[in-house]
C-alpha positions in Angstrom: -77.0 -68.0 -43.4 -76.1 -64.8 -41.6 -73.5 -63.9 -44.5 -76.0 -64.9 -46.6 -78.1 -62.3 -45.2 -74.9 -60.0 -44.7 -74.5 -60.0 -48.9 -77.9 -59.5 -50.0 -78.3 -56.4 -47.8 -75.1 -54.7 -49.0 -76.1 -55.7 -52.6 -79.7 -54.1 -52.0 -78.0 -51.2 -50.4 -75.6 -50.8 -53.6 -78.7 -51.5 -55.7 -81.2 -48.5 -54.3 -77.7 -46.5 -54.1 -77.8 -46.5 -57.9 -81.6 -45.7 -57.8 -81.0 -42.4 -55.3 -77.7 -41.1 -56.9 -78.4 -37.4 -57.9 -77.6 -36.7 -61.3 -75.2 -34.0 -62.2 -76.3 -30.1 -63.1 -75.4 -29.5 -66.8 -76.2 -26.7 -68.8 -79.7 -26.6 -70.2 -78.5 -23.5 -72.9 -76.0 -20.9 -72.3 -74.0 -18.6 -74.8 -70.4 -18.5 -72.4 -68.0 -17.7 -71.9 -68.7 -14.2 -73.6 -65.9 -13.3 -76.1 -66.3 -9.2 -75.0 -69.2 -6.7 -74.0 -69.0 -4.7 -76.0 -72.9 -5.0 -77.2 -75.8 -4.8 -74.5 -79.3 -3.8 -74.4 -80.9 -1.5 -71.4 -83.3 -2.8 -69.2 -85.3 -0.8 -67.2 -89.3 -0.8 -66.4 -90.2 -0.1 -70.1 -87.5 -1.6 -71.7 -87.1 -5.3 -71.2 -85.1 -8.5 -73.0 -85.8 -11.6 -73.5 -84.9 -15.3 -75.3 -86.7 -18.2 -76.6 -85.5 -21.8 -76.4 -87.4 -24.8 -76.8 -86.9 -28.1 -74.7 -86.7 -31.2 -76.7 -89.0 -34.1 -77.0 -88.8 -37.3 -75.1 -89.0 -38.5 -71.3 -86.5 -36.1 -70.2 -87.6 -33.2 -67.6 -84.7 -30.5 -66.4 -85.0 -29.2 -62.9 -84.1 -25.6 -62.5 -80.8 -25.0 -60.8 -80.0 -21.4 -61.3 -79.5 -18.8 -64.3 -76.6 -16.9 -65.1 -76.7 -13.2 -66.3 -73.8 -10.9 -67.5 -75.2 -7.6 -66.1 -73.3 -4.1 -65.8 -74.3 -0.9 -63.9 -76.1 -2.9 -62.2 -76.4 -1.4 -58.7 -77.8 -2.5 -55.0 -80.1 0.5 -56.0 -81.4 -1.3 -59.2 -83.7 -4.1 -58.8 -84.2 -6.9 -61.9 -87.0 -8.6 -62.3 -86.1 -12.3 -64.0 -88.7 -14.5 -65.0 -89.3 -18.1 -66.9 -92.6 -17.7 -69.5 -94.1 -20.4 -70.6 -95.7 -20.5 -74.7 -95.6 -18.2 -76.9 -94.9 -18.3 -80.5 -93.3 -15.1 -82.3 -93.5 -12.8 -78.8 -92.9 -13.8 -75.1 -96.2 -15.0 -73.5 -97.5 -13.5 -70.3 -97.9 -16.9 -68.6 -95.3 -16.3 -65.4 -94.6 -20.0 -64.0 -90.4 -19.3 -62.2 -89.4 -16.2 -60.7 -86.2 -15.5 -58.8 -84.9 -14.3 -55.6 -82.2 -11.5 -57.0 -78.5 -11.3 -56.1 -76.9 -7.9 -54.5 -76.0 -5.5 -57.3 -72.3 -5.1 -57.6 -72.8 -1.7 -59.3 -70.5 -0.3 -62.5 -68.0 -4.0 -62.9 -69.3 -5.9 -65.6 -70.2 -9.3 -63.2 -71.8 -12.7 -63.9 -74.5 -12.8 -61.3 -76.7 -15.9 -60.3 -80.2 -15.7 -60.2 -81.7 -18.8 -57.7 -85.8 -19.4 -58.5 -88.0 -18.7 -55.5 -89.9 -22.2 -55.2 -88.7 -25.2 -57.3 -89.1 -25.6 -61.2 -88.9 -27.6 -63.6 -88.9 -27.6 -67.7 -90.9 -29.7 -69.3 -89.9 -31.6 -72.4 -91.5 -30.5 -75.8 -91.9 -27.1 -74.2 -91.1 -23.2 -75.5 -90.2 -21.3 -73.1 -88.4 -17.7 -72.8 -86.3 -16.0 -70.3 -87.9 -12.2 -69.5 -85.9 -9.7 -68.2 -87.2 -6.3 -66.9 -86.8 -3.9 -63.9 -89.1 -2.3 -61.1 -86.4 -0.1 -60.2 -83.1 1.7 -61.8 -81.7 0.7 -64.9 -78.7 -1.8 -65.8 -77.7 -3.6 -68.7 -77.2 -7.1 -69.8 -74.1 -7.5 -71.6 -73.6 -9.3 -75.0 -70.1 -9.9 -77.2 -70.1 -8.0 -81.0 -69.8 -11.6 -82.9 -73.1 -12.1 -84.0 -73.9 -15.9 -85.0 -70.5 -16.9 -83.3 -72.4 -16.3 -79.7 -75.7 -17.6 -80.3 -77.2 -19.8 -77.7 -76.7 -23.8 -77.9 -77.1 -26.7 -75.8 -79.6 -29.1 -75.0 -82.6 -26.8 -75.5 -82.6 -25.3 -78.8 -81.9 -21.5 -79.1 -85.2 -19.7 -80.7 -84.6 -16.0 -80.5 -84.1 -12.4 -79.0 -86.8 -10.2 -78.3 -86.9 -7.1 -77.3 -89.5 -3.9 -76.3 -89.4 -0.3 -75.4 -92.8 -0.4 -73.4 -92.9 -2.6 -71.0 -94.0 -5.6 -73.1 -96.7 -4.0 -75.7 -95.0 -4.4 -78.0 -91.6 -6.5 -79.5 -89.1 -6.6 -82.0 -86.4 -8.5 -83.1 -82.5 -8.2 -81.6 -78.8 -8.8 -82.9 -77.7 -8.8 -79.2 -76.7 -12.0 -78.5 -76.9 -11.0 -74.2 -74.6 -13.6 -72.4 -76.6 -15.8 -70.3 -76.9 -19.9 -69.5 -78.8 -21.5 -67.4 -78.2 -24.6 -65.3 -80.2 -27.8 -64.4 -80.2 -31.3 -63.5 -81.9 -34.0 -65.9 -85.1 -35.7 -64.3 -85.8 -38.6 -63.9 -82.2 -39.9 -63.3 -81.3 -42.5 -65.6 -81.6 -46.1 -63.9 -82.0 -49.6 -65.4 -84.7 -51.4 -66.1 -83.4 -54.2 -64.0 -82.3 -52.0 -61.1 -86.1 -52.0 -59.3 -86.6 -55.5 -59.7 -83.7 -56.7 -58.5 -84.1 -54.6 -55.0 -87.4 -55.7 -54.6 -86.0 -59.1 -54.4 -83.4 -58.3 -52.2 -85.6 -57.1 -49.8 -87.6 -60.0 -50.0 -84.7 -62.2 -49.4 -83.3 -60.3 -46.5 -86.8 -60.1 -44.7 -87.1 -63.5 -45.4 -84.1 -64.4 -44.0 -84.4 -62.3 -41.1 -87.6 -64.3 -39.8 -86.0 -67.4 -40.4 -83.0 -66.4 -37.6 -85.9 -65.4 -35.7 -87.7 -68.9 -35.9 -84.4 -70.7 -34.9 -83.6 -68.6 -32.2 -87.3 -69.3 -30.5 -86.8 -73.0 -31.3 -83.5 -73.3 -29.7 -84.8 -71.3 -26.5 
């Protein structure tokens, strides 16, 4: 009875093993690795970039991870200001819902830096959303290869388009810069199988129920 007990514990152990496994960060949309830079826009406090992508339908949410951006001149000095936006049709909305904690300027190297958001965040599926990039301080610029179509954004999200404006977000236009950027997330919920939670439950029930049947025996003997 006790190996009984012995294997139905290790096979509800394996079982809620497969329920708790963390899934593995792939890339939600992302335009690397960047074939040159020799394209960029500036941003500053008037003159900010951003880019569209839509999440696709279905059960799948993305947990945000981190988001890479080719930046250059960008100094300790400087200070970015990156933010997820949320709707929005034609022009980035003003509806704010990730901001990030910045990395340490590097100054004049052209450098891939990792922006990490401030609280958690997630993508929802069926959702637009854009990537806003401005300043409160100095100027930099995010770097883009001269390629055109052959650097446009892909992945699991679909790429909408670049935006860019002059002052501060009054107004937009369209941009050929295809700025180097991708950012990372892990799927949610993990994939399981149907039979996965059923199958545990029972184990449990099995092993507890086994359990107070050593107990039983042991009393009876003593």
């Amino acid at each position: 009875m006790k190996s009984q007990i012995l294997l139905l514990g290790a096979l509800t152990t394996l079982t809620l093993g497969s329920i708790a496994a963390p899934s593995h960060a792939i890339s939600l949309i992302d335009n690397f690795p960047q074939t040159n830079d020799v394209r960029n826009t500036t941003i500053d406090t008037t003159g900010n970039t951003a880019v569209s992508f839509t999440i696709p339908a279905g059960n799948t949410n993305y947990f945000l991870n981190f988001v890479t951006l080719r930046l250059g001149g960008n100094s300790p000095a400087d200070t970015p200001v990156l933010t997820i936006r949320q709707g929005g049709a034609l022009n980035p909305s003003t509806k704010v819902v990730a901001n990030f904690t910045n990395p340490v300027g590097q100054g004049t190297p052209i450098v891939n830096y990792n922006f990490t958001p401030t609280t958690s965040f997630t993508f929802l599926a069926n959702t637009r959303y854009w990537l806003y990039l401005s300043a409160s301080t100095g100027s930099f610029t995010w770097r883009g290869s001269s390629d055109g179509t052959n650097n446009t954004p892909s992945g699991i999200a679909t790429f909408g388009a670049y935006r860019v404006t002059t002052d501060g977000g009054a107004t937009f236009s369209g941009s050929t810069v295809r700025n180097t950027f991708g950012i990372d997330v892990t799927a949610v919920p993990w994939e399981t199988s149907d039979a996965v939670l059923p199958l545990s439950i029972i184990g449990f029930g099995l092993v507890a129920g086994g359990k107070r049947f050593l107990a039983l025996k042991k009393s009876q003997k003593s």
